[in-house]
ROBA-339104 format. One line per field, with one value per residue (C-alpha): chain; x, z, y. Coordinates in pm, 1 decimal, decimal comma. Layout:
REM ROBA-339104
kette: (A  ...) .
x: (X  ...) .
z: (Z  ...) .
y: (Y  ...) .
END
This chain:
REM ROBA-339104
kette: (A  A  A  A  A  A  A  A  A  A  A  A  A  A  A  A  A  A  A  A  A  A  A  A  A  A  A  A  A  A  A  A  A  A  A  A  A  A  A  A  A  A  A  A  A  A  A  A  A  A  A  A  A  A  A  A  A  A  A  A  A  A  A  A  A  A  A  A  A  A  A  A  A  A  A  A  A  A  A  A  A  A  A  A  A  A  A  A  A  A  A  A  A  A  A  A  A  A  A  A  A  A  A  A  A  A  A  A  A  A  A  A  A  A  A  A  A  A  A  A  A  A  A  A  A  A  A  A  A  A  A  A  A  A  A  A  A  A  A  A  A  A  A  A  A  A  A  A  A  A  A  A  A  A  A  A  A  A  A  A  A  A  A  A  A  A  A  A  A  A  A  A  A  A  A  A  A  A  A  A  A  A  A  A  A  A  A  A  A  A  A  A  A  A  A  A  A  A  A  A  A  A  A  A  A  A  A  A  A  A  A  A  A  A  A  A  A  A  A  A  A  A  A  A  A  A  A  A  A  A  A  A  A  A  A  A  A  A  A  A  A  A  A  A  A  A  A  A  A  A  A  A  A  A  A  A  A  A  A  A  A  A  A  A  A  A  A  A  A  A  A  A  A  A  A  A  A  A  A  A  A  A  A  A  A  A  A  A  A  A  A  A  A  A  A  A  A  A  A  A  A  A  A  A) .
x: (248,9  561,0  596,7  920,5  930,1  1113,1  1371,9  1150,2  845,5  568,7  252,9  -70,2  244,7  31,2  215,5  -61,9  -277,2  -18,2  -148,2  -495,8  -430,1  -201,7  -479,0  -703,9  -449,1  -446,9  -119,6  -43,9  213,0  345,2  495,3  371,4  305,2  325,0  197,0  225,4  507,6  518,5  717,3  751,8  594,9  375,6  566,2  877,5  593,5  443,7  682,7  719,6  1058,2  923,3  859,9  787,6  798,3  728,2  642,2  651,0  858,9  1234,4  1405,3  1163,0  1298,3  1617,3  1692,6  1609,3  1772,2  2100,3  2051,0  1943,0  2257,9  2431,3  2553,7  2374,0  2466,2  2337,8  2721,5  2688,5  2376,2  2486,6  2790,6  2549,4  2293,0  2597,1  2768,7  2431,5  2270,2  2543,2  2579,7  2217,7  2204,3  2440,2  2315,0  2189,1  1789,4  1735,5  1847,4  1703,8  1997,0  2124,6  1822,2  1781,3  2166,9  2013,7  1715,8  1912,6  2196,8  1892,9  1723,9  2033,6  2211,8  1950,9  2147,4  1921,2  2116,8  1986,9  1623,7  1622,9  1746,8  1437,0  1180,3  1287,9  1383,2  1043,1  736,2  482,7  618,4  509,4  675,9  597,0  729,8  646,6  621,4  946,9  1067,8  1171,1  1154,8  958,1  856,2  1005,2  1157,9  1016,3  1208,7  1367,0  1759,7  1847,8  1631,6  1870,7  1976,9  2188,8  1873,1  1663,4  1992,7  2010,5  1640,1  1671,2  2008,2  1820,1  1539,1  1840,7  1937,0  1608,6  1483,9  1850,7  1771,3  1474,0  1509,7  1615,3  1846,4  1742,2  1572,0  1396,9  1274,4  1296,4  1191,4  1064,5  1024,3  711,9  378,4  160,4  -45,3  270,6  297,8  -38,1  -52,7  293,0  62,2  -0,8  -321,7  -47,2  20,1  -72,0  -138,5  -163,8  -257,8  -206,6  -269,9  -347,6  -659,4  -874,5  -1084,8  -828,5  -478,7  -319,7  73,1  214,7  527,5  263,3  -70,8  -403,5  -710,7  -1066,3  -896,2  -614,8  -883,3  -1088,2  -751,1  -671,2  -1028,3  -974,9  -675,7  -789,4  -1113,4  -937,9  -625,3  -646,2  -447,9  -575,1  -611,7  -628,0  -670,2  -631,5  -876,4  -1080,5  -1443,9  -1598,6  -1554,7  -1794,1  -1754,0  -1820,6  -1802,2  -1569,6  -1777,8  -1532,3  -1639,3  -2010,5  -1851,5  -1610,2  -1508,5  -1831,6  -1871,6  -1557,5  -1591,8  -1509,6  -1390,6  -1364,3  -1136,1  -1175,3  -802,6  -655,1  -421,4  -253,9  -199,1  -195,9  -258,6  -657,9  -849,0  -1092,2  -791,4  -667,5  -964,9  -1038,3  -1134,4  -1305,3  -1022,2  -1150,4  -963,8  -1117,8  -1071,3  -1182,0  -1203,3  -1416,1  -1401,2  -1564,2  -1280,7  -1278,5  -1507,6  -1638,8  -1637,8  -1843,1  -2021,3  -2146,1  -2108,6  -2154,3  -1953,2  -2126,2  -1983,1  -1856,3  -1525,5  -1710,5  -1963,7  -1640,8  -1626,2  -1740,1  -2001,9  -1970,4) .
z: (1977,9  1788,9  1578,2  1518,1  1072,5  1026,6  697,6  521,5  338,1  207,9  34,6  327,5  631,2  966,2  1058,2  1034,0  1202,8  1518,3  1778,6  1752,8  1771,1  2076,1  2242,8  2173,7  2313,5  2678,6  2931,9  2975,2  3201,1  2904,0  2571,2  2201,8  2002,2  1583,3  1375,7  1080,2  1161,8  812,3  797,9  1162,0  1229,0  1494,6  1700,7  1716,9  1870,9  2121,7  2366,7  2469,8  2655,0  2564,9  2187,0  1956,2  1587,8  1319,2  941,4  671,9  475,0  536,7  399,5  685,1  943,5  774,3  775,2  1139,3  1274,0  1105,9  1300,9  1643,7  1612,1  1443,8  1137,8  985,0  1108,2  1012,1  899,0  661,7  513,8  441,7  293,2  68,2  -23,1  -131,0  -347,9  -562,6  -545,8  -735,4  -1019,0  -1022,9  -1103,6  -1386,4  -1529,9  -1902,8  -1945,9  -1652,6  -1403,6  -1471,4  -1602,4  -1243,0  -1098,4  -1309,7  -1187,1  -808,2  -826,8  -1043,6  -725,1  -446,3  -648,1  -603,5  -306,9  -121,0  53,0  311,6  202,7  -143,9  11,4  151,6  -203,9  -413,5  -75,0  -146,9  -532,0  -657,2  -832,7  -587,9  -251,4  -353,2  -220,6  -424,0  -488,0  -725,9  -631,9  -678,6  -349,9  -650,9  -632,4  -900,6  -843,5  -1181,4  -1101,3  -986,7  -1272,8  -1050,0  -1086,6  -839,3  -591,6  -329,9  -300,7  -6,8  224,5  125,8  197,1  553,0  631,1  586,0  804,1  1091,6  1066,9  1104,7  1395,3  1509,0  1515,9  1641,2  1947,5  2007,6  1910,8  2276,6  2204,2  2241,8  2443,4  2489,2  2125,4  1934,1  1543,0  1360,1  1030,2  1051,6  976,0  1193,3  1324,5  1507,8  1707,8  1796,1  2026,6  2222,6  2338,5  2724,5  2899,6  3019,2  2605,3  2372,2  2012,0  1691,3  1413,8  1036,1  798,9  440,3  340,7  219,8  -102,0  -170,9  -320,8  -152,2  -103,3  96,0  74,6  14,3  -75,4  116,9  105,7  273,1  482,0  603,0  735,6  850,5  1057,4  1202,3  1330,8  1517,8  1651,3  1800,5  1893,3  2104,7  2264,4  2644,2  2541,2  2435,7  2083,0  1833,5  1429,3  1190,6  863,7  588,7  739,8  389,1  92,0  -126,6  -349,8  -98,6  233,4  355,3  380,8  653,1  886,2  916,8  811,4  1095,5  1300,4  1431,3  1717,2  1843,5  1940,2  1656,7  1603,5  1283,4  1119,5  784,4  670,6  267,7  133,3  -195,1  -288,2  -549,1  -989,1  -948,9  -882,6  -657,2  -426,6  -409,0  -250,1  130,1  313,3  630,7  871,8  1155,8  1482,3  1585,1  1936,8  2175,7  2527,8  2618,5  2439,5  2699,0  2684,1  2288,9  2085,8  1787,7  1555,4  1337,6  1115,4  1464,7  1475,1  1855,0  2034,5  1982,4  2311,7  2642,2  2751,4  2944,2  2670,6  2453,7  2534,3  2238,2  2153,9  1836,7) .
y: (2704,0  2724,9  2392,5  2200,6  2141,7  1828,7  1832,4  1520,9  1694,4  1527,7  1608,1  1589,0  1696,1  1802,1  2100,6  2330,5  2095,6  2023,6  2289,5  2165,3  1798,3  1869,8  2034,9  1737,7  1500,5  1410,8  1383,8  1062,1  884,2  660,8  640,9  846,0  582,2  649,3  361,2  573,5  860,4  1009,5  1314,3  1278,7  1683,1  1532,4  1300,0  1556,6  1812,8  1607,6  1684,4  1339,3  1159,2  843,8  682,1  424,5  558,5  333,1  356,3  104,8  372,3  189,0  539,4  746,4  555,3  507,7  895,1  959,7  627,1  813,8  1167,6  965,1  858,5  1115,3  998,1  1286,9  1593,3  1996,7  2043,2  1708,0  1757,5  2129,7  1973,0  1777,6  1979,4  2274,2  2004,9  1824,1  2193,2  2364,7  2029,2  2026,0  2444,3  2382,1  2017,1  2008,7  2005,6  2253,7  2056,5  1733,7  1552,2  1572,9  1504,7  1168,1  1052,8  1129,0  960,7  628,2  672,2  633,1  339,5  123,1  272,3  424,9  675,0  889,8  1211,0  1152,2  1095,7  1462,1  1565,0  1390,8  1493,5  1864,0  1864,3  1606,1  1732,1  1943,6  1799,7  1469,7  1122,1  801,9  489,4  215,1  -142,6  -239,7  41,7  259,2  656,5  755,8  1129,7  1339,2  1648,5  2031,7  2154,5  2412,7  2358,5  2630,5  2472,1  2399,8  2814,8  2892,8  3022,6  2719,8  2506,9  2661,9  2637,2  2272,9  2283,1  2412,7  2199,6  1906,1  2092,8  2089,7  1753,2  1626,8  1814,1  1645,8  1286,3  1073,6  807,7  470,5  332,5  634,7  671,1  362,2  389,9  84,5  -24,5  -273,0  -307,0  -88,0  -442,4  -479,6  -164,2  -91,1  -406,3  -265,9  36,5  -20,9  193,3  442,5  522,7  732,0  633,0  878,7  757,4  943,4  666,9  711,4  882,9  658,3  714,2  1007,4  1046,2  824,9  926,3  638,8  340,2  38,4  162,3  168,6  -69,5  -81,1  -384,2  -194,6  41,5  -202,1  -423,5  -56,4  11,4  -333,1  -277,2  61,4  -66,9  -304,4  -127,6  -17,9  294,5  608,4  689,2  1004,2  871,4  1157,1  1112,3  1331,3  1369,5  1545,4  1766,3  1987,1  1635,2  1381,1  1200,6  994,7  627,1  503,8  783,9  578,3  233,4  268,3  578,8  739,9  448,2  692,9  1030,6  1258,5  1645,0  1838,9  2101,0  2263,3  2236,5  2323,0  2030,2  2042,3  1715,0  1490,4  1558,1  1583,2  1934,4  1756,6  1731,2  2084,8  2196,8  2246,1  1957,9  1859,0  1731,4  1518,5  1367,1  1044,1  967,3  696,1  996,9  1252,3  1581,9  1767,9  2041,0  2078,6  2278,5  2035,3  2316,0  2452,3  2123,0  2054,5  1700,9  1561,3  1343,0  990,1  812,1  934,7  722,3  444,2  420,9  292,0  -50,7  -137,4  -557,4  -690,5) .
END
């Protein structure tokens, strides 16, 4: 499977981990639902005519309202990137000047061209925010980061993602909690979910708490859609407590998978993906930590 890279990058992005969560995903005769869309990797590989896209990240959805409806275009985000890449190659302090005037620009005007800029041009891939909806990542101290081939890679990936958003209604993005767009889901949808990884760097627009876990269990317990909820299963460290708190009443698969994320060694190790689902995984191998499916679909119907 060739994958689709969106331009928006982001520390703990899925595209390694997009053919095998497509083959764990069923056909359905409905909409892709993303509570949590992220970078965006997974939703634009689905292959689906039909979507609701929503993150609590206003510049996400920001960006890619703007190339749905072509605002931002491959030749205007080339014109861009050309212009801040060359000041920011010849700013004082290696770059970081320029960087600084980018980052003060976005805090106050918020413009999704400079978004792309701080995505690509921020320390290690990362994307944070503090609590006033500030950018707060310092700079890669690279100041010929946006070179002409890195400048056209991100072009294409424009290009690419242009192509494959529908206009509305077809794909409709939202910027609202994901408690409101799990109940839309109808038993013809399909939900992914990539929240943040609880108990572990967490790289996200407001944060993460046991309760947030806890509301989204709940709503997915409940919907008459289908469901696949991307998580952390283990490391050499640890296990993830949610997995027996919460997600192993659902049928569960598991990946080893390397992120790089976050300041901590513990984090920059290989970790045990898993794919929670709420079907049957008769057609999927469950890998190799041989963990068995814990409920067939009719066994799902879950008393409390």
């Amino acid at each position: 499977m060739k994958v689709i890279v969106p331009p928006i990058k982001s520390q703990g992005i899925k595209t390694k981990l997009v053919p095998w969560i497509m083959e764990l995903a069923p056909l359905v005769k409905g909409k892709w639902i993303e509570p949590f869309l992220g970078t965006g990797v997974v939703a634009f590989n689905s292959g689906y005519k039909q979507a609701i896209l929503n993150d609590a990240n206003p510049h996400i959805i920001n960006y890619y309202k703007q190339v749905q409806d072509k605002t931002i275009t491959p030749a205007l985000m080339k014109l861009y990137l050309d212009t801040e890449g060359d000041i920011l190659s010849k700013a004082e302090e290696n770059g970081y000047v320029h960087y600084r005037a980018v980052r003060a620009r976005f805090n106050t005007d918020f413009s999704p061209y400079d978004f792309i800029f701080l995505s690509r041009a921020g320390f290690n891939g990362m994307m944070r925010f503090g609590k006033k909806g500030n950018w707060n990542i310092p700079f890669c101290k690279k100041p010929d980061r946006f070179a002409q081939a890195y400048v056209t890679k991100i072009c294409n990936q424009v290009s690419a993602v242009s192509q494959i958003i529908k206009p509305e209604p077809d794909w409709v993005f939202h910027n609202k909690s994901f408690a409101e767009i799990i109940p839309m889901a109808t038993a013809n949808d399909i939900i992914y979910c990539d929240p943040p990884y609880y108990g572990r760097y967490v790289d996200y627009y407001n944060g993460w708490s046991i309760e947030d876990e806890e509301l989204l269990f709940n709503l997915l317990r409940e919907t008459k859609a289908k469901f696949i909820l991307s998580t952390w299963h283990h490391n050499d460290w640890r296990e993830n407590d949610m997995i027996q708190k919460f997600w192993n009443k659902f049928n569960i698969v598991t990946k080893d998978h390397f992120y790089h994320s976050g300041g901590n060694i513990e984090n920059r190790k290989t970790v045990v993906e898993a794919l929670v689902c709420n079907f049957d995984l008769d057609h999927i191998t469950l890998h190799n930590h041989e963990k068995n499916a814990t409920a067939k679909e009719k066994q799902l119907e879950l008393v409390y």
